[in-house]
C-alpha positions in Angstrom: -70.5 24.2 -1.5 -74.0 25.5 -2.0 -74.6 27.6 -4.3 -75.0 31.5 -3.6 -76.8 34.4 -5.4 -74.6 36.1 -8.2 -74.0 40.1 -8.5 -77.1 41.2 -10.8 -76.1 43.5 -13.0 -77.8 47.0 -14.2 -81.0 47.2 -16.2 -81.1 48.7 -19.0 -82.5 52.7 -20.4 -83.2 54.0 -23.6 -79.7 55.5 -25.4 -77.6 52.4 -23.7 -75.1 50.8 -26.1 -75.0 47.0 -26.9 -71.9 45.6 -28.1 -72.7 42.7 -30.5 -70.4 40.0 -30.3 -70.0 36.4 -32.2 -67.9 34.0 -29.7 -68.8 30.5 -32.0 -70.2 30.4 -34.9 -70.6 33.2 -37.9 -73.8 34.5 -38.7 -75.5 35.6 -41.6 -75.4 39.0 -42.4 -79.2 39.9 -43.0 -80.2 37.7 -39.7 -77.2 40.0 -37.7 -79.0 43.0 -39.6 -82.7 42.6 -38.7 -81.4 41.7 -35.3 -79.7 45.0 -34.9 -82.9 46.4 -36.6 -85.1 45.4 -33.7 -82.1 46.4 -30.9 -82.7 50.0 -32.4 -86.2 49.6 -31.9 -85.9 49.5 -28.4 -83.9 52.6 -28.4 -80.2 50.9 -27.7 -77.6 51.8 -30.0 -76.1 48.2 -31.2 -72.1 48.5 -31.3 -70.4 45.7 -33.3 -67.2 44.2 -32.6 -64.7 44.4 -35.4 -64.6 40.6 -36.1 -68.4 39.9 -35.3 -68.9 39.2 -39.2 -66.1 37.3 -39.9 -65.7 33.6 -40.8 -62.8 31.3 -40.0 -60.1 31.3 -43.1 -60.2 27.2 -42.7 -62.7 26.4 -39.8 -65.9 28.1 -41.6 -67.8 26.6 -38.9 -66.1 29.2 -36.4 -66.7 33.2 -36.4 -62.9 34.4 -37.2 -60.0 32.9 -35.2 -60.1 32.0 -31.4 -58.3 34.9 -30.6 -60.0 37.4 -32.8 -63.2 36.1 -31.0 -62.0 36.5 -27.0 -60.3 39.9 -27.9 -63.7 40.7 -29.2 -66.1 39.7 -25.8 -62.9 41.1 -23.6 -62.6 44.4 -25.5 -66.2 45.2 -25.3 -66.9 44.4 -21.7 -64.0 46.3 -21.1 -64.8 49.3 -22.9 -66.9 51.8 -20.3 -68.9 53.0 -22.9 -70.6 49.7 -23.3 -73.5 48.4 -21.2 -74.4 45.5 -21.9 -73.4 42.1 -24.4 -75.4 40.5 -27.1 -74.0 37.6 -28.8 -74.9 37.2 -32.4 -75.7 33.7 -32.4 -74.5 29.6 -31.2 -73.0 27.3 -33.2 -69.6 26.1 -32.1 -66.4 27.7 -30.9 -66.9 28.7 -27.2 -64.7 25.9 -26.0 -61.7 27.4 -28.3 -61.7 30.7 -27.1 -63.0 30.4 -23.3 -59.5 30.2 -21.9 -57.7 33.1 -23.9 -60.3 35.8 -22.2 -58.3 37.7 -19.6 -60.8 37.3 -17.1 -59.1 39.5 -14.1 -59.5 42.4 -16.5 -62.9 41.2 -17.3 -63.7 41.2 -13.3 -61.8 45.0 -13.4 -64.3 46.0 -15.9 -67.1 45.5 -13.6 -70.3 44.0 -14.0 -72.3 44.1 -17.3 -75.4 42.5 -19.0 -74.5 39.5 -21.2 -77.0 37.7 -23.3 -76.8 33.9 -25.2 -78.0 30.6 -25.1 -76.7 27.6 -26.5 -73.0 27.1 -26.9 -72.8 30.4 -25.0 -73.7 28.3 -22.1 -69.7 28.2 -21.5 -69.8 31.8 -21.6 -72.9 31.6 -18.8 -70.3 29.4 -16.7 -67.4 30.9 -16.7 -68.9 34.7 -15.6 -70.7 32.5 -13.0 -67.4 30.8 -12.0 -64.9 33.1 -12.9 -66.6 36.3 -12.3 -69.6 36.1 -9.7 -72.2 37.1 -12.6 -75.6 36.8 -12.9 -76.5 36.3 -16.8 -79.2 36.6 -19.2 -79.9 32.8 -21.0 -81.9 34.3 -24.2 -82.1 35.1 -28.2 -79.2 35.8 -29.9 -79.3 39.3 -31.8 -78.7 36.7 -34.9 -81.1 33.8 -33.9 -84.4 33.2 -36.0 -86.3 32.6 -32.7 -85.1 36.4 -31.5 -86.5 37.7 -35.2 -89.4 35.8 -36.0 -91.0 35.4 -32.2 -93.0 38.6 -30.6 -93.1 36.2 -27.5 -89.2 35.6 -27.4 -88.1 39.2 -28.5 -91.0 41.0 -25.7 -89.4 38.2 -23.0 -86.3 39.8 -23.3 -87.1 43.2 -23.8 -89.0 43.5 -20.8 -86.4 41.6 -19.1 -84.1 44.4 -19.9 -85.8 47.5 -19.0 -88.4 46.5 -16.8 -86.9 42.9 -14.9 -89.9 43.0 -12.6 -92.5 42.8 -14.7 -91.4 39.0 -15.7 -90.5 37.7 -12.7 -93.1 34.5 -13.3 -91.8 32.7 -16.1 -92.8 29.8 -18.0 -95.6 28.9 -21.8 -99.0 27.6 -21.2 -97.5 24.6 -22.9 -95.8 24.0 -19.1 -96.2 20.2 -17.4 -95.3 18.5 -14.2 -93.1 15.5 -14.7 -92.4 15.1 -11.0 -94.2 17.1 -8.6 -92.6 19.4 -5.7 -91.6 22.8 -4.9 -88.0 23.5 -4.4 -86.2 27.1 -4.1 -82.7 27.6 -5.2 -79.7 29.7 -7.4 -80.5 29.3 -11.1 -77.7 27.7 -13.6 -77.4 25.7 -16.9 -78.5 26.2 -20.5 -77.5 23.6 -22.9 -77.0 20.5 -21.5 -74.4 18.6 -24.0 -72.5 22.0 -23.1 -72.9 21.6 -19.3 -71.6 17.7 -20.0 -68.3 19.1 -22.4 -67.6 21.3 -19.5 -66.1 19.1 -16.6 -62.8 17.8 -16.0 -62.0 21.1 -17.9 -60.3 24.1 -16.2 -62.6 26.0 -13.5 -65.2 23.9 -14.3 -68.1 24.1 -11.9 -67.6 21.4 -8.8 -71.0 21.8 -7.2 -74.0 22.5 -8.0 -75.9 22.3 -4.6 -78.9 23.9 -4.1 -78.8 24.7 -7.8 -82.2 24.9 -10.0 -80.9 23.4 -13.2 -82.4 25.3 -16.4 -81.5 22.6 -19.1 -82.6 22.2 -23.0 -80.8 21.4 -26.6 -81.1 20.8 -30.3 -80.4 18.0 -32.8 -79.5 15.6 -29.7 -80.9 11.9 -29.9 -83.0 10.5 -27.1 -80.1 7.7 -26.3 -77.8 10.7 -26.9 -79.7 12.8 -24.1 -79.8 9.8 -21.9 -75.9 9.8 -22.3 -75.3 13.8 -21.6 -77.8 13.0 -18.4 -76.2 10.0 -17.4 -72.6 11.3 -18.1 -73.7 14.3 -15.5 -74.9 11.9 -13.3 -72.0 9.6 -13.2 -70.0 12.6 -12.2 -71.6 14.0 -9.2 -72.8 17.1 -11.4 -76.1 17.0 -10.2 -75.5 16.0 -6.6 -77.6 18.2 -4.0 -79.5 20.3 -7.1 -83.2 21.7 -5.7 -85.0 21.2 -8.9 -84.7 20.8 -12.6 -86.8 23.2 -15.4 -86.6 21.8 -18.4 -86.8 23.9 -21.8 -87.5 22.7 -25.9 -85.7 19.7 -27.6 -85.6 20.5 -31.2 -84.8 18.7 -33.5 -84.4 15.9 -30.7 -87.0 12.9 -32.9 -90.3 12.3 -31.0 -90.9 14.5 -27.6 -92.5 10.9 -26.4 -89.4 9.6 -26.7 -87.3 12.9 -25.3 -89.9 12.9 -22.5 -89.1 9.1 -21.4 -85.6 10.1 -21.0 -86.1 13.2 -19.1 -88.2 11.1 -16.5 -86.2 8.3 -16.7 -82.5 9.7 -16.0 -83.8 12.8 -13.6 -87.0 11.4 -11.7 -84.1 9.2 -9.9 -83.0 12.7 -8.4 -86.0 12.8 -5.8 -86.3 16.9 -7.0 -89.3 18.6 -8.8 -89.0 18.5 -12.6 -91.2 21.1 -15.3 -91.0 20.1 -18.5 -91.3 22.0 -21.5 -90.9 25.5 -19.7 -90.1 27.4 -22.9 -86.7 28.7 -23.7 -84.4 27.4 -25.5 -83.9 26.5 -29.1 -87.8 26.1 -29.8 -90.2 28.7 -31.5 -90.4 30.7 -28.4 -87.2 31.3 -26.0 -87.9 32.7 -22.7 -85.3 34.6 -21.2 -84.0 32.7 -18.1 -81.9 34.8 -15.6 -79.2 32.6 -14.2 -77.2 33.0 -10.8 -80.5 34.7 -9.4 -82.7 32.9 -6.7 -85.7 31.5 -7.8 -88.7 29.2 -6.9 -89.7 26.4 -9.0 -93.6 25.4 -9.0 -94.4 21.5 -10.2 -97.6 21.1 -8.2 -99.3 17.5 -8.4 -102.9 18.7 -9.1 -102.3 20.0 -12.6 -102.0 23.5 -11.2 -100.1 25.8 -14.1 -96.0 24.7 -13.5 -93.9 28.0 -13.5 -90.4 29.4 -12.5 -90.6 32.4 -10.5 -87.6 34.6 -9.9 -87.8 36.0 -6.1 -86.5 39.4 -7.5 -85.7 41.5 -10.7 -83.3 39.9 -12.9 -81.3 43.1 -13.0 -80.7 45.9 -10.8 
């Protein structure tokens, strides 16, 4: 099955509310409070969910309870009040709390923004899978990136209000590793995620005609190599148009990273962009996924870019 444009949600205006939600890991309460600082900024009106600053009674790696965390991301996308979804940062705890969402009341609720990057990547799956979504991979209201970066906190502001003024997307810092143009339906995020995901339930099957949009953190090369060859192995990557790749940090020496890359996807016969920027590194794009979109790796040095055909949002 090829993969087909997703139902873009609304942009965002001025007065629109934000619920704030934490689906993994807890965050620390003056990173969730400058990062509802610079939400007001913009003139949304931040909402938090009632378990958004808790931490796990035993599991203090986890953001409350599994359950306390899907009632939270189903009770706000449920509430008509809300326009749009934030979480407050990554971690770990996605994978817990993916299958106790009601999804058919989710889908009932109709479509909203949702915002996250890496464990949310799950998250970015299953309202691709489960929903039909088009989502926003960006900076956690929580995330250092989101509060220390103009670059990242402008990406996604303009993304919400005005999605076609950053249609072209991609830092200076932008490289070919195999040339090509390739057109196709955006998906991914974090890659070890993508990898945990299959063989589990309503797990993607195909990725034809896909552009993958893959980075991580704190991942080995031999342990990227793995992820990659894991996908591989499994057919995950069978048919895909192109790969963008975003920041590895905290992945050793990007020589190293960079030998892997080439190695495990220049056997795919697809264009590949390296270091794109989004991600995990000190700028993080905002990457619509579910959204068609060319990919640009031309073989006489011209700049490499991702370009989405239209507005990420409505």
């Amino acid at each position: 099955m090829t993969l087909s444009p997703l139902t873009r949600p609304a942009r965002l205006r001025p007065g629109a509310r934000i619920a704030v939600v934490a689906p993994s890991g807890p965050v620390p309460a003056e990173r969730l409070e400058a990062g509802l600082d610079v939400l007001r900024g913009w003139g949304l009106e931040p909402v938090e969910a009632p378990h958004v600053r808790d931490v796990h009674p035993e599991l203090d790696y986890l953001a409350g309870t599994d359950e306390a965390r899907a009632r939270d991301l189903q009770e706000a996308w449920c509430d008509p009040s809300v326009d749009a979804v934030i979480c407050a940062r990554g971690g770990y705890g996605v994978h817990r709390m993916v299958d106790l969402v009601d999804w058919a009341a989710m889908r009932a609720a109709g479509p909203k923004v949702f915002i996250g990057y890496s464990d949310i990547t799950v998250l970015h799956e299953a309202f691709a899978g489960r929903m039909g979504l088009a989502t926003l991979h960006g900076p956690m209201a929580g995330a250092e990136t989101f509060l220390k970066d103009p670059d990242t906190q402008e990406s996604l502001r303009a993304t919400l209000f005005e999605p076609e003024t950053v249609r072209t997307l991609g830092l200076p810092t932008a490289r070919v590793l195999v040339p090509g143009r390739a057109r196709g339906i955006t998906y991914g995020g974090c890659v070890s995620l993508l990898a945990a995901d299959l063989g589990t339930p309503r797990a993607r099957t195909s990725a034809r005609g896909g552009l993958l949009v893959i980075e991580d953190t704190t991942e080995d090369p031999y342990s990227i190599d793995r992820i990659l060859t894991q996908l591989l192995r499994a057919g995950a990557l069978d048919g895909i148009a192109g790969v963008a790749c975003g920041s590895w940090a905290g992945c050793g020496p990007y020589e190293s990273v960079r030998a892997v890359l080439a190695d495990r996807l220049g056997t795919l016969g697809v264009p590949v962009v390296e270091e794109l920027g989004f991600g995990h590194g000190p700028t993080g794009l905002t990457i619509p996924l579910g959204v068609p979109a060319v990919l640009d790796a031309p073989a006489d040095g011209g700049p490499a870019t991702l370009t989405i055909e239209g507005p990420a949002l409505a």
